[in-house]
VOVEX-162770 format. One line per 8 residues: number of its first residue (from 1); their letters; for each residue x, y, z of N, C-alpha, C, CB. Coordinates in Angstrom, 3 decimals, always signed. Glycine has a CB too. Layout:
<lumpas>
NUM> a> X/Y/Z/X/Y/Z/X/Y/Z/X/Y/Z ~ ...
</lumpas>
This chain:
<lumpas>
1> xxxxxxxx> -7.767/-12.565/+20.554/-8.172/-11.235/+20.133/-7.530/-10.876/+18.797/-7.802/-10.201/+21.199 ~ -6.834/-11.544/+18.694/-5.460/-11.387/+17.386/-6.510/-11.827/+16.191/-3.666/-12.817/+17.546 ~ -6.450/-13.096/+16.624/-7.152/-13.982/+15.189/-8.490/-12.941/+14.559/-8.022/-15.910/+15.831 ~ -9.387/-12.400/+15.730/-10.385/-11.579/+15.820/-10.225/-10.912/+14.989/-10.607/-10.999/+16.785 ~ -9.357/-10.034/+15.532/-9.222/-8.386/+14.461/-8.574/-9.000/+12.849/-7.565/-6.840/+15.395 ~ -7.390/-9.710/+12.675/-7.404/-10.492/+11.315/-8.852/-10.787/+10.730/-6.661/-11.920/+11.516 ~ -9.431/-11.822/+11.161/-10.924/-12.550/+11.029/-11.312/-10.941/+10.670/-11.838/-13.550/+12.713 ~ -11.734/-10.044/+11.662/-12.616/-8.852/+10.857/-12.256/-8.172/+9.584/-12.746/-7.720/+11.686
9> xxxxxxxx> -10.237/-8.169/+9.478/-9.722/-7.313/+8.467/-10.342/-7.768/+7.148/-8.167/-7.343/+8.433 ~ -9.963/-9.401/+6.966/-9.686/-10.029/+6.395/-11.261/-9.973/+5.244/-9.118/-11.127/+7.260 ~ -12.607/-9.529/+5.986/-13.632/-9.345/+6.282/-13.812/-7.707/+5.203/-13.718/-9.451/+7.991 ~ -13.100/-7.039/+5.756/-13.328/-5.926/+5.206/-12.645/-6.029/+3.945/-12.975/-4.852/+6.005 ~ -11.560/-6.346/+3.776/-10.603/-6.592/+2.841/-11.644/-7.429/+1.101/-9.291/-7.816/+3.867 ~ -12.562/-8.531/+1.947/-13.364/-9.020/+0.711/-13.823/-7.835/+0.130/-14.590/-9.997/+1.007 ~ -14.704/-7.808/+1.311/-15.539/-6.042/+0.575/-17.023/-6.497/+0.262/-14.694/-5.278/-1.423 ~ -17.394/-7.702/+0.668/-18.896/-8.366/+0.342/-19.883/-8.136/+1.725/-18.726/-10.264/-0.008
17> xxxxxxxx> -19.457/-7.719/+2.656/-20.182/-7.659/+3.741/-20.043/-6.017/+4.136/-19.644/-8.768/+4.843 ~ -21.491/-5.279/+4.597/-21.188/-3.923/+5.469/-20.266/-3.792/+6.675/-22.400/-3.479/+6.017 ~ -20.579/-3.036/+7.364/-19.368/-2.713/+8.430/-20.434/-3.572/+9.522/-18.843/-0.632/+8.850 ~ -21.638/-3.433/+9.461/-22.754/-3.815/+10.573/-22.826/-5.088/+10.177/-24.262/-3.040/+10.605 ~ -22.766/-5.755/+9.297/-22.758/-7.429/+9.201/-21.759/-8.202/+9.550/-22.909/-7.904/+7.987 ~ -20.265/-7.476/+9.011/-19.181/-8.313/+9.839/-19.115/-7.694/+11.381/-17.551/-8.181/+9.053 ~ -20.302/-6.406/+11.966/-20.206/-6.973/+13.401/-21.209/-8.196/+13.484/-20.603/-5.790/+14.573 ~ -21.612/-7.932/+12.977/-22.884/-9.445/+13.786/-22.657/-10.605/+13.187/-24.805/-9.341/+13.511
25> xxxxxxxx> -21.952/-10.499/+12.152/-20.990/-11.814/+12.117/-19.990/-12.058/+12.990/-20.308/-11.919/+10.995 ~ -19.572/-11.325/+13.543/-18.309/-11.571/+14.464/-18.799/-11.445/+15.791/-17.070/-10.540/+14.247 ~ -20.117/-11.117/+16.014/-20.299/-10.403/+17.095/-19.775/-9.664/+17.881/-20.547/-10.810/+17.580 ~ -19.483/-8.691/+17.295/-18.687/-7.365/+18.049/-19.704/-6.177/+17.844/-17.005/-6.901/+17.251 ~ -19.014/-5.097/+19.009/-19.621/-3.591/+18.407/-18.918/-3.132/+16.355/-18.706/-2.012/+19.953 ~ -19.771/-2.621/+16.246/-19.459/-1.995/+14.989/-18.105/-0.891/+15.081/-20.855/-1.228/+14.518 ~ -17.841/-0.700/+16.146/-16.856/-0.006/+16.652/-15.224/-0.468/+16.859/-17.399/+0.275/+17.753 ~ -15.782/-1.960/+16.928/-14.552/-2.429/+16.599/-14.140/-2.585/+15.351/-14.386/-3.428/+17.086
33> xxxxxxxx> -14.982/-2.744/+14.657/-15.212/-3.289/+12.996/-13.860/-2.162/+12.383/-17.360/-2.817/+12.105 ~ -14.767/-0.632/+13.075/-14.331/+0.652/+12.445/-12.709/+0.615/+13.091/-15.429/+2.160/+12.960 ~ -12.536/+0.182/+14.041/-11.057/+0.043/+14.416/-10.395/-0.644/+13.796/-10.776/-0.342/+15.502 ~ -10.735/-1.707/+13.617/-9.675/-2.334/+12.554/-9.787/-2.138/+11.353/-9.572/-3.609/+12.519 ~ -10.952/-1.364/+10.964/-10.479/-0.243/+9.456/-9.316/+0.320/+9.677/-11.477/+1.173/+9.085 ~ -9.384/+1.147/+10.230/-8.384/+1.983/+10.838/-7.148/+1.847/+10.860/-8.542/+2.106/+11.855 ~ -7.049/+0.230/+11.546/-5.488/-0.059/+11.683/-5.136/-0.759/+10.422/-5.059/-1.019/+13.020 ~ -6.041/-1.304/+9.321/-6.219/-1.578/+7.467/-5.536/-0.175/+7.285/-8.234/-1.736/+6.550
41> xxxxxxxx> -5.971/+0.718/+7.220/-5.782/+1.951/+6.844/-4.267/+2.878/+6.985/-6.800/+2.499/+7.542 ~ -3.826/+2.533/+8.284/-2.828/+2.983/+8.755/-1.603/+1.576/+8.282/-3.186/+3.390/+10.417 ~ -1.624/+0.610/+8.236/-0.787/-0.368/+7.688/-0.498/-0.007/+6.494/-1.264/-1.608/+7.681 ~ -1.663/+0.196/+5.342/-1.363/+0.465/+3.991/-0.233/+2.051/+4.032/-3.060/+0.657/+3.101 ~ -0.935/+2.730/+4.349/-0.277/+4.521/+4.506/+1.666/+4.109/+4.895/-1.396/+5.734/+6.572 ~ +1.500/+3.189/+6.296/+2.998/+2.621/+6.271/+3.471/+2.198/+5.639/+3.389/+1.981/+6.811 ~ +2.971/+0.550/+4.592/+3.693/+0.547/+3.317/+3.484/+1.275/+2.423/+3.674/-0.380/+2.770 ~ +3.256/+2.184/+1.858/+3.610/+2.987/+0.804/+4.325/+3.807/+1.369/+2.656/+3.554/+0.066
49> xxxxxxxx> +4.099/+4.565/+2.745/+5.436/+5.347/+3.197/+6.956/+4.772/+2.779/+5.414/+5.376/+4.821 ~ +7.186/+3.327/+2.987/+7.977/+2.345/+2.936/+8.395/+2.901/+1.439/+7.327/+0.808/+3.222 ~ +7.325/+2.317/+0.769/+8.151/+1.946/-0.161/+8.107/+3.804/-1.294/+7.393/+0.162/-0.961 ~ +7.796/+4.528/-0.713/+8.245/+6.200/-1.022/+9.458/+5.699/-0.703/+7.624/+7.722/-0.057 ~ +9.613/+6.081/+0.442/+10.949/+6.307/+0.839/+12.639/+5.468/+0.713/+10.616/+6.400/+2.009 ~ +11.839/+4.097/-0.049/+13.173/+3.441/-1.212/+13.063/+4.153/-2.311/+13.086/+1.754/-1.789 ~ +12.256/+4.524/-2.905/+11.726/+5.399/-4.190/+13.221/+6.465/-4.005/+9.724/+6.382/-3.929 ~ +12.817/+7.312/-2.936/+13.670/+8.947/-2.528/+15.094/+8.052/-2.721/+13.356/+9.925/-0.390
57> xxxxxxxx> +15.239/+6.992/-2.246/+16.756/+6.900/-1.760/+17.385/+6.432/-3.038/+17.076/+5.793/-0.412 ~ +16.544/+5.789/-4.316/+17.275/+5.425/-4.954/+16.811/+6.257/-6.403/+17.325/+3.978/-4.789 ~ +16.139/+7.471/-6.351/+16.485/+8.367/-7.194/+17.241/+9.480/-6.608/+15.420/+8.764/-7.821 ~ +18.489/+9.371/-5.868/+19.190/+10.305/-5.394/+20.583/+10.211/-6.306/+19.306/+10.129/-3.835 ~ +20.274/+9.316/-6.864/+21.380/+8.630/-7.548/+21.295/+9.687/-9.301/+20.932/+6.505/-7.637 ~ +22.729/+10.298/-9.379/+22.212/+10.936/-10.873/+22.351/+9.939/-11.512/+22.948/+12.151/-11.626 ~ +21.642/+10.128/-12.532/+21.184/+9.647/-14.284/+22.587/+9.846/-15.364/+19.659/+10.986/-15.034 ~ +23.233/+9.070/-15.721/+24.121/+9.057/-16.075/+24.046/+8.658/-17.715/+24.738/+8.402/-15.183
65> xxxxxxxx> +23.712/+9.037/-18.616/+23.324/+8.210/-20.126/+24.186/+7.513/-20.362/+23.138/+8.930/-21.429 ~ +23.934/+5.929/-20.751/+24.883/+5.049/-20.891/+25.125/+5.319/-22.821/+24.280/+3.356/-20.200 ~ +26.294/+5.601/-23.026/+26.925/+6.033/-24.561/+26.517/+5.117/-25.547/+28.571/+6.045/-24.665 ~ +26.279/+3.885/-25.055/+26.045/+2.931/-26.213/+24.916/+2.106/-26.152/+27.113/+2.065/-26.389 ~ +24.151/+2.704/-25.317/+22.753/+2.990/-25.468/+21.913/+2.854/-26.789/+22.646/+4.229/-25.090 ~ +21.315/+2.198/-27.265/+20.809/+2.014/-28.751/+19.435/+3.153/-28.720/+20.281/+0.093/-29.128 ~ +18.572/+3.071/-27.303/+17.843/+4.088/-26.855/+18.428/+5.388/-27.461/+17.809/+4.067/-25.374 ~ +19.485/+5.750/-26.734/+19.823/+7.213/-26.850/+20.162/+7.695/-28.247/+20.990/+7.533/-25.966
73> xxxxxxxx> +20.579/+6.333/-28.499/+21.432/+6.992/-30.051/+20.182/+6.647/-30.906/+23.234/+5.995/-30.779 ~ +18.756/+6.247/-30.653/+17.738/+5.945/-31.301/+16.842/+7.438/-31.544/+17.037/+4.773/-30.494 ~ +16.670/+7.812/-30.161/+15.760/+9.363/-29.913/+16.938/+10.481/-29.448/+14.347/+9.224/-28.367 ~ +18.103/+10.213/-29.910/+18.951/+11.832/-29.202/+18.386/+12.386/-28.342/+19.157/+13.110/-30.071 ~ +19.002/+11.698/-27.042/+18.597/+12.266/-25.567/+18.938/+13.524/-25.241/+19.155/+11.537/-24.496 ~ +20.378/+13.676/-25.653/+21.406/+14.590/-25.433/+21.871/+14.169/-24.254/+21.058/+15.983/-25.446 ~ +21.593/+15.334/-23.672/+22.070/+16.029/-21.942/+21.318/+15.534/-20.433/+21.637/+17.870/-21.941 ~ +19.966/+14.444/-21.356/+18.688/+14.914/-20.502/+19.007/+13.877/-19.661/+17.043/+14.956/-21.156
</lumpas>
């Protein structure tokens, strides 16, 4: 059933076939098709949750201007 729902993702993921052809390619209801959209859908939403939430943790960190910075001393950052 595993390989299945992969086999369908994998399916949707090309993007060359409708939702009604990879059922009758797979022979399934179209209902399953739409389920494992679904769980496509909800995987992606988790990694980017993921990787938000290294985002949050590692701009918690202040910004410190490094002095000898060729940048800073190029555009006078100041303070920023």
């Amino acid at each position: 059933m595993r390989n299945l729902t992969i086999a369908i993702q994998n399916d949707i993921r090309d993007g060359f076939l409708s939702f009604a052809e990879i059922a009758h390619k797979h022979e399934v209801p179209v209902s399953w098709v739409n389920e494992a959209w679904d769980m496509l859908c909800e995987q992606e939403m988790q990694a980017e949750t993921a990787d938000y939430d290294h985002l949050e943790r590692d701009s918690d960190e202040e910004y410190i201007p490094d002095p000898d910075s060729w940048y800073e001393d190029q555009y006078d950052l100041g303070d920023y």
